[in-house]
VEXGUDREN-462464 format. One record per residue: x, y, z of N, C-alpha, C in turn. Coordinates in steps of 0.2 Angstrom, whole numbers, padded with zeros to 4 digits, always signed. Layout:
% residues N
XYZXYZXYZ/...
This chain:
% residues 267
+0004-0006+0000+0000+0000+0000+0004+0006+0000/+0003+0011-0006+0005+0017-0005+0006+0022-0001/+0008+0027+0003+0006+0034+0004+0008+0036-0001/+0003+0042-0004+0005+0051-0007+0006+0053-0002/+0012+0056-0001+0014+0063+0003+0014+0070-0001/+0009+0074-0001+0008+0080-0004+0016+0085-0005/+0018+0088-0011+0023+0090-0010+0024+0095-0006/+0030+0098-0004+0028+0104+0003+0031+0109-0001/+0026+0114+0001+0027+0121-0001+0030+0123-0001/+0029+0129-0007+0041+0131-0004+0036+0139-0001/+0041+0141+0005+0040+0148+0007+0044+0153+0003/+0039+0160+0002+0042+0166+0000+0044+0168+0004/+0051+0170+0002+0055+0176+0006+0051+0182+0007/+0049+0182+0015+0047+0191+0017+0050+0196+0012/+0054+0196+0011+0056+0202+0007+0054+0200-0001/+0053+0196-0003+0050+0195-0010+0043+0198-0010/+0039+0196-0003+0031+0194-0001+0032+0203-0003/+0035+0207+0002+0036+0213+0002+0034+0218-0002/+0040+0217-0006+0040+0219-0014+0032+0219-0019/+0033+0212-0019+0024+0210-0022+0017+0215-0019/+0018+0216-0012+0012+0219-0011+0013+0226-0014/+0020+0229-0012+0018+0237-0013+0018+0240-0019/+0023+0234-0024+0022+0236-0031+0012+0234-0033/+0009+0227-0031+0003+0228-0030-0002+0233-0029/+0001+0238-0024-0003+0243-0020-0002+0249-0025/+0004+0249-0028+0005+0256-0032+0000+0256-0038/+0002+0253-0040-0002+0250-0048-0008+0250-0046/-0012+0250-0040-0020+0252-0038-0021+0257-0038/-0016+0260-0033-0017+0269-0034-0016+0271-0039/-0011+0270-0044-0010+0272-0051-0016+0272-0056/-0019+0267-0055-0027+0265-0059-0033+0270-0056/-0033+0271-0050-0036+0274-0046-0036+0282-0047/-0031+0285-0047-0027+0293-0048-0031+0294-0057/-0029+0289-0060-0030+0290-0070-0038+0291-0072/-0041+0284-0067-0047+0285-0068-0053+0291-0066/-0052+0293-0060-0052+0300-0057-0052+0303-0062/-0045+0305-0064-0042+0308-0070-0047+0312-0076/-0047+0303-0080-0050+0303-0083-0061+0306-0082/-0059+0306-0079-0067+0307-0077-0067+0315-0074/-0061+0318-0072-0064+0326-0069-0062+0328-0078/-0058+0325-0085-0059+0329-0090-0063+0329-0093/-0069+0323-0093-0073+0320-0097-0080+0327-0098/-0080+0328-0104-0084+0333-0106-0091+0332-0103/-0095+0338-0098-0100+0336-0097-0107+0335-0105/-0113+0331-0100-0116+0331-0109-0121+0337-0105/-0123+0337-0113-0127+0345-0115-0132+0346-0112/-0134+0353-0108-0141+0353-0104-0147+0353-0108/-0153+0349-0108-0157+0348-0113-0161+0355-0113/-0161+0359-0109-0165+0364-0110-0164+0370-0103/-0162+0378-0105-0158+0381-0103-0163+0386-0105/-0167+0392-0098-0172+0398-0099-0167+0402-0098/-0167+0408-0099-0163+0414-0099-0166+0421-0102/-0166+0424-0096-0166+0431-0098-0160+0437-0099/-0163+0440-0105-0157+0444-0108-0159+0451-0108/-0155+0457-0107-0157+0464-0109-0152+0466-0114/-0152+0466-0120-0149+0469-0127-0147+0478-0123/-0142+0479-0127-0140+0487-0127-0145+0491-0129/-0148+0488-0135-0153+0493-0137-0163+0492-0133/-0160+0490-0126-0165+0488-0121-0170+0486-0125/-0170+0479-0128-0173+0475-0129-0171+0470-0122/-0177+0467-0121-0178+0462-0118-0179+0456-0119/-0175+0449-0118-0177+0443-0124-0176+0439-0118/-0183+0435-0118-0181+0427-0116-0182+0423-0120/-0176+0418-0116-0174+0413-0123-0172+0405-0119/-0177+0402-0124-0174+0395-0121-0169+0391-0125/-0164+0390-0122-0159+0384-0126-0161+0378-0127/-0162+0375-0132-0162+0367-0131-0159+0362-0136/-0161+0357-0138-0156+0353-0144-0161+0350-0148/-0160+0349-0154-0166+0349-0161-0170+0341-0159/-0168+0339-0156-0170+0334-0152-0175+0333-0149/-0176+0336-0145-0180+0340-0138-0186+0342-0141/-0186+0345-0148-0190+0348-0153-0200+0344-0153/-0205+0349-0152-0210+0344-0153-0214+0350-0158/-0217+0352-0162-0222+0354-0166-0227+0353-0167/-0235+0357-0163-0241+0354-0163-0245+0361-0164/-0251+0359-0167-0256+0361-0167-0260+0363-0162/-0262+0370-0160-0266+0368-0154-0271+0376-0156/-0275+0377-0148-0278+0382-0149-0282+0387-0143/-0276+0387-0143-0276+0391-0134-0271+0397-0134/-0272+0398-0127-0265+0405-0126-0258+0397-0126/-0252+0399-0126-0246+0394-0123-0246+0393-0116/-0248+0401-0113-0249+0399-0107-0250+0395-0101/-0257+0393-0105-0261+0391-0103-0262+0383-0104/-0256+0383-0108-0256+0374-0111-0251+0370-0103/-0249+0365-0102-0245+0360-0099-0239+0361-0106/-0238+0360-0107-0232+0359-0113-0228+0367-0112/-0220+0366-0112-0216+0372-0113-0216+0374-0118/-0214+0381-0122-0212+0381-0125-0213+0388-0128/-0215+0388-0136-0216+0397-0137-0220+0395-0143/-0224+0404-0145-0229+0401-0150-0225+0400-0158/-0229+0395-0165-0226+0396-0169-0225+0402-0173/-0228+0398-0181-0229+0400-0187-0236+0406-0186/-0237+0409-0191-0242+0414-0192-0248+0408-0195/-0254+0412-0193-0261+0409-0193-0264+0414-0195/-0271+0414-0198-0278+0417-0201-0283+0413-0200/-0287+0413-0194-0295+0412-0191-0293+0403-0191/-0289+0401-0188-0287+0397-0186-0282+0390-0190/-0282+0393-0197-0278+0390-0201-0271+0393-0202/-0267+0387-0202-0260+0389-0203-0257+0391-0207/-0254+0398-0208-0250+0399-0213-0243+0399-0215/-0239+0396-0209-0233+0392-0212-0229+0385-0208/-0227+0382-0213-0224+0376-0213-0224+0375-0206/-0226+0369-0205-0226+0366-0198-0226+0356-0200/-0220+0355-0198-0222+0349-0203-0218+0344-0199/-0218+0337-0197-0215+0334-0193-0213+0327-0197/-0209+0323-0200-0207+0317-0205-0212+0316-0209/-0213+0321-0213-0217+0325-0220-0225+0323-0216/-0226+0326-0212-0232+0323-0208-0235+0332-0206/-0241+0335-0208-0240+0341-0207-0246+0343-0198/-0244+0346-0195-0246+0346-0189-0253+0347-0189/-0257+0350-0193-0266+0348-0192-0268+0347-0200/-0272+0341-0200-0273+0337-0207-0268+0334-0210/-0270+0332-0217-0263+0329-0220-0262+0332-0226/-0255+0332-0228-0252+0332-0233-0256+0336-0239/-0255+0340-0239-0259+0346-0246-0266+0350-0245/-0268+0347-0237-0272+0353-0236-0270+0360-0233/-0274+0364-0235-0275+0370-0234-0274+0374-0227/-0271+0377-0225-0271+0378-0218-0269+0373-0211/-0265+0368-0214-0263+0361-0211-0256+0362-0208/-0253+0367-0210-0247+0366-0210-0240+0363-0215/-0243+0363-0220-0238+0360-0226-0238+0366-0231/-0242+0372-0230-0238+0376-0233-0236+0382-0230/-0233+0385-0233-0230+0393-0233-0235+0396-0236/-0241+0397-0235-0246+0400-0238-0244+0407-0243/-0245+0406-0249-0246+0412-0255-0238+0412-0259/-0234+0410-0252-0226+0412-0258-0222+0410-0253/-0215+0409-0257-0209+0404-0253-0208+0410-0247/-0208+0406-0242-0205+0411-0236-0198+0407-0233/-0196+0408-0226-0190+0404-0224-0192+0399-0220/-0190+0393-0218-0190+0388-0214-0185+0385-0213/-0186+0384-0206-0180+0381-0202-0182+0374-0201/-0177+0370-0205-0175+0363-0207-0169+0359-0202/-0171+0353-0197-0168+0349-0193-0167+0343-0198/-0163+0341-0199-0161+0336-0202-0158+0328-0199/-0162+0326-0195-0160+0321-0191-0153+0317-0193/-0155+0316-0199-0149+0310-0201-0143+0313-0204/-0144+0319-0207-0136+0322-0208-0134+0325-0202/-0139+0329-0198-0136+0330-0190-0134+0340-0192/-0139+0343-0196-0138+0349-0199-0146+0352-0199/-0143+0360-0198-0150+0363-0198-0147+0366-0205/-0153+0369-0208-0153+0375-0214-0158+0377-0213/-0158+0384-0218-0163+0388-0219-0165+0388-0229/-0172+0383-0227-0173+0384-0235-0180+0388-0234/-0178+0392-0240-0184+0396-0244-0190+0392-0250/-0196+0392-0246-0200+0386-0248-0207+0390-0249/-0211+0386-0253-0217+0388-0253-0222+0381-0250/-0221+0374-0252-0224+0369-0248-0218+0363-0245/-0217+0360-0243-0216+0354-0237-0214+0349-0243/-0215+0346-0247-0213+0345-0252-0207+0346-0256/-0205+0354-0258-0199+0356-0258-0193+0356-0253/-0194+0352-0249-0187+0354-0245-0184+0348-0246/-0179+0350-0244-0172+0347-0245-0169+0341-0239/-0171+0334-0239-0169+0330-0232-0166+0323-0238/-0163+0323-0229-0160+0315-0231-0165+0310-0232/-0168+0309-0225-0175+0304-0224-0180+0307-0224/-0186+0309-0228-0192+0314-0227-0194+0308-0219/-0193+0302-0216-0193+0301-0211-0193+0303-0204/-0188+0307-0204-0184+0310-0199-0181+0316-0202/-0186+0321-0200-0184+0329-0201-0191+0331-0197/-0188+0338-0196-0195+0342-0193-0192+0349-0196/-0199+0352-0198-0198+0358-0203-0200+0364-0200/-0200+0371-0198-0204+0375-0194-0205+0382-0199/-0209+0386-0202-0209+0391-0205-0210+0396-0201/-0207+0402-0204-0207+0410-0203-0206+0414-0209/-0202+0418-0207-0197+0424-0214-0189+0424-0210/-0188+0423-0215-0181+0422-0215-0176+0429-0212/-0173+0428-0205-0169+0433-0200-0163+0434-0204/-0160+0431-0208-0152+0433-0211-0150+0435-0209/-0146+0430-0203-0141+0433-0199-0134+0435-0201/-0132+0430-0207-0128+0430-0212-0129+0434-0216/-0132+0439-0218-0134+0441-0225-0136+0450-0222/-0130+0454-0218-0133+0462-0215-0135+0463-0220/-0131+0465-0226-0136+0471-0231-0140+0469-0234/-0143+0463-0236-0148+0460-0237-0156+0458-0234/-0152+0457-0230-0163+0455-0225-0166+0458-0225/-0166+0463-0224-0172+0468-0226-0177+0468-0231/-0173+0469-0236-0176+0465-0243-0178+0458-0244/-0176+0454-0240-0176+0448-0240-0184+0443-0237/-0183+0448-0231-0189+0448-0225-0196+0451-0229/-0196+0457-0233-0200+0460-0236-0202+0456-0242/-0197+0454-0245-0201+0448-0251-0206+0443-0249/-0203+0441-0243-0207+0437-0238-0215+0438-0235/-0215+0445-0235-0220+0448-0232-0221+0446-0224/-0214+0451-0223-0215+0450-0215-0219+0457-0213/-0223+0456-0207-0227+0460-0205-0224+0466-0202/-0225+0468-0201-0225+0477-0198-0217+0477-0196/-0214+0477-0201-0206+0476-0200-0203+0482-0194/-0206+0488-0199-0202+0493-0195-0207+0497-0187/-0211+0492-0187-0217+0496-0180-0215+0491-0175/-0213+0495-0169-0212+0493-0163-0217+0486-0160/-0217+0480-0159-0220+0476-0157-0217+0470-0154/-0221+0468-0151-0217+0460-0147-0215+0453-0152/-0210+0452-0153-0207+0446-0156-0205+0441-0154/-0207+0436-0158-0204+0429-0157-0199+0424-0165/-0194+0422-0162-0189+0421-0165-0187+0414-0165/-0183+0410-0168-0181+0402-0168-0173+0403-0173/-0166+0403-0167-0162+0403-0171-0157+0399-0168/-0152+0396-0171-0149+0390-0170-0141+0392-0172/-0135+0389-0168-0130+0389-0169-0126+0385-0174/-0118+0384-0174-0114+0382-0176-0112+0373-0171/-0115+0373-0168-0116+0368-0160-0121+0363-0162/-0125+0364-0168-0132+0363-0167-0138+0366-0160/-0135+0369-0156-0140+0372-0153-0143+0377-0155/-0150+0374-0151-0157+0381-0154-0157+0384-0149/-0161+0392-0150-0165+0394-0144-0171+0398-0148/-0177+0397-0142-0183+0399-0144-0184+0406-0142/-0183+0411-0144-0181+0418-0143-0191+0421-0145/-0191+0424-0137-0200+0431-0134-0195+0435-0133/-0197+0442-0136-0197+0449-0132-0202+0452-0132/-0205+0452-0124-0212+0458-0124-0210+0463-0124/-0206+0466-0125-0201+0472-0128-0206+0476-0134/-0208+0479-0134-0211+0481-0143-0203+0484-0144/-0202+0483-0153-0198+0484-0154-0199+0481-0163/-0195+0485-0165-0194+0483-0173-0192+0477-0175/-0191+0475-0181-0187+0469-0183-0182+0469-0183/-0178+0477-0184-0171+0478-0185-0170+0478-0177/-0173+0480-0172-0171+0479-0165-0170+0472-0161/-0175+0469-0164-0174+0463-0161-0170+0458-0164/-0170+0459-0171-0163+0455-0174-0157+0457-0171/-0155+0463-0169-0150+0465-0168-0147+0461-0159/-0152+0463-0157-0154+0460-0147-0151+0454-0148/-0155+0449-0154-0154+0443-0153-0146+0441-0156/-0143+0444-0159-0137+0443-0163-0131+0445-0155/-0133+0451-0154-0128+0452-0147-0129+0451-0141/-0136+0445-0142-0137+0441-0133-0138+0433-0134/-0137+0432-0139-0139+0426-0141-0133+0420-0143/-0132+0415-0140-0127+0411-0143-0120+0412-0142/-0119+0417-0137-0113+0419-0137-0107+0418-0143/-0108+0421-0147-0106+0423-0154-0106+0419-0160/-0109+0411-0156-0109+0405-0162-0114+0407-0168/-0121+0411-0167-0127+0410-0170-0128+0409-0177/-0130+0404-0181-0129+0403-0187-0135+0410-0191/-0139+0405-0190-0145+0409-0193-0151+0407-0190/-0158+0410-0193-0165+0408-0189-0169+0412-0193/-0176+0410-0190-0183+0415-0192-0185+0418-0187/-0188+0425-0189-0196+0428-0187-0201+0424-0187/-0203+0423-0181-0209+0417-0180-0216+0425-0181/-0222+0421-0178-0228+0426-0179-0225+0430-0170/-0228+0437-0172-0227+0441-0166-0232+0446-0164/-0232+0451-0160-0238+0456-0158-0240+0450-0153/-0249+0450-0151-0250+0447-0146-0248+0441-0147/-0246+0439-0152-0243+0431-0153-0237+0428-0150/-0235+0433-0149-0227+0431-0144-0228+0429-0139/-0229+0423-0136-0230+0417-0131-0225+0413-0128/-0224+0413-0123-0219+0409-0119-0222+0407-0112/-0219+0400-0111-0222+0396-0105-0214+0392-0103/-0213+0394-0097-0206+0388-0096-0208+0387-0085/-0212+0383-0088-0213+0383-0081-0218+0387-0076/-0215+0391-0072-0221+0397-0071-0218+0403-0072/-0213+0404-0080-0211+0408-0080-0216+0410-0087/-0221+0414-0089-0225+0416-0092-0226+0422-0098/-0225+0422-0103-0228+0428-0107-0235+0427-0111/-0238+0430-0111-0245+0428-0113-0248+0433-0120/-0242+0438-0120-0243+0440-0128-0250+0445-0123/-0254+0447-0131-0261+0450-0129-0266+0446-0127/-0265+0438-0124-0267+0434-0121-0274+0431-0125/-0271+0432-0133-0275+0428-0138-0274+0420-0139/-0279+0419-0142-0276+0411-0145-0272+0410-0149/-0267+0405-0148-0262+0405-0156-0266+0398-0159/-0262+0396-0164-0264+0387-0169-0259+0384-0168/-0252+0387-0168-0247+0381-0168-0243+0382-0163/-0238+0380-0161-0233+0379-0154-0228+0377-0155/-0221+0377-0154-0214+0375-0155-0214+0372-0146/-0215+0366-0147-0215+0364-0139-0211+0361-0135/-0207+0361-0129-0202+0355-0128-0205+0350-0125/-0200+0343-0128-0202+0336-0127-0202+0337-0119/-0194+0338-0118-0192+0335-0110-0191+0341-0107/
């Protein structure tokens, strides 16, 4: 009959065992110090939606909400914004309840479908400006359009389209002219406005002044309080008592008329 006798284990030298922990130890901290590290450079992510008030030199008053085209909802409605649950500001221009411009969501128009009247798929009587998200190229522009049809996308799936008259923030000795082709209203008469202009960042902001105030003042306000110097371009949305804003119980209610459409945030 056999015994196995198990072989006997060899002892490490203290001073080896030594060694082994602290190099061990170091290399923890090491991982521990980098990860840290890594984490206070890590760019924080983007705040999904950012109110602000601004006073322009030319005492214009502008609140403006920051968001990401993302966040974006466009609906039909038929209230003050006020008075809605939903954030946001008012659109496009209306006439006794029909919509007269581009309001259009993955070629889907926000009241009725597709070629009706007052639905939201046209720029009612002539090409005006419309500010174009582009989901899938990941790009805003501003195309001058007269229906929802002509615009320019990757996926008519994934876009959402909003009409106005075209700000030219790019374009000083021109907008004027530009705006007027457009038939933008009461250009040069002191009034309250609302605006939709977007950066080099892809960020938007939804830009009320209950400020009465021309088109040339308020474009100006919004070029030297807007976007901290990124700002690409944007539109004049509907204004006067149409200039509505709701961020909470933070409130403009215009002359406390109804609008039809809304620029509203998701989250």
């Amino acid at each position: 009959m056999f015994t196995i006798t198990p072989p006997m284990k060899k002892k490490i030298p203290p001073l080896r065992l030594l060694i082994f922990l602290l190099v061990a130890c170091a290399s923890f901290l090491w991982t521990l110090i980098w990860g840290l590290h890594l984490l206070d450079n890590k760019p924080p992510l983007p705040t999904i939606s950012k109110y602000s008030v601004f006073e322009a030199s030319n005492g214009v008053r502008l609140h403006t909400i920051q968001t990401l085209p993302s966040n974006i909802g466009l609906k039909a409605i038929a209230a003050n914004v006020t008075d809605l649950m939903d954030n946001g500001i008012n659109g496009g221009f209306f006439w006794q309840g029909y919509l007269l411009s581009i309001a259009v969501q993955n070629d889907k128009p926000v009241k009725g479908a597709p070629g009706d009247y007052g639905s939201g798929w046209f720029n009612t009587d002539r090409k005006r400006g419309t500010l174009v998200w582009d989901e899938l190229a990941g790009t805003f522009s501003i195309q001058v359009v007269e229906n929802a049809s002509e615009l320019q996308v990757s996926d008519r799936a994934h876009y959402w389209a909003q009409g106005g008259v075209s700000m030219g923030l790019a374009n000083p000795q021109g907008w004027v002219e530009q705006a007027i082709s457009e038939e933008m209203p009461v250009i040069d008469e002191p009034r309250m406005r609302s605006g939709i202009v977007y950066d080099r960042y892809n960020r938007l902001y939804l830009v009320v002044a209950p400020t009465p105030c021309t088109g040339e003042a308020f474009r100006s306000a919004v070029m030297e309080q807007v976007g901290d110097g990124a700002l690409v371009d944007g539109l004049f949305l509907d204004g006067d008592g149409s200039s509505q804003l709701k961020v909470k119980n933070f409130l403009l209610p215009g002359d406390h008329r109804e609008v039809y459409q809304m620029i509203s945030l998701l989250k």
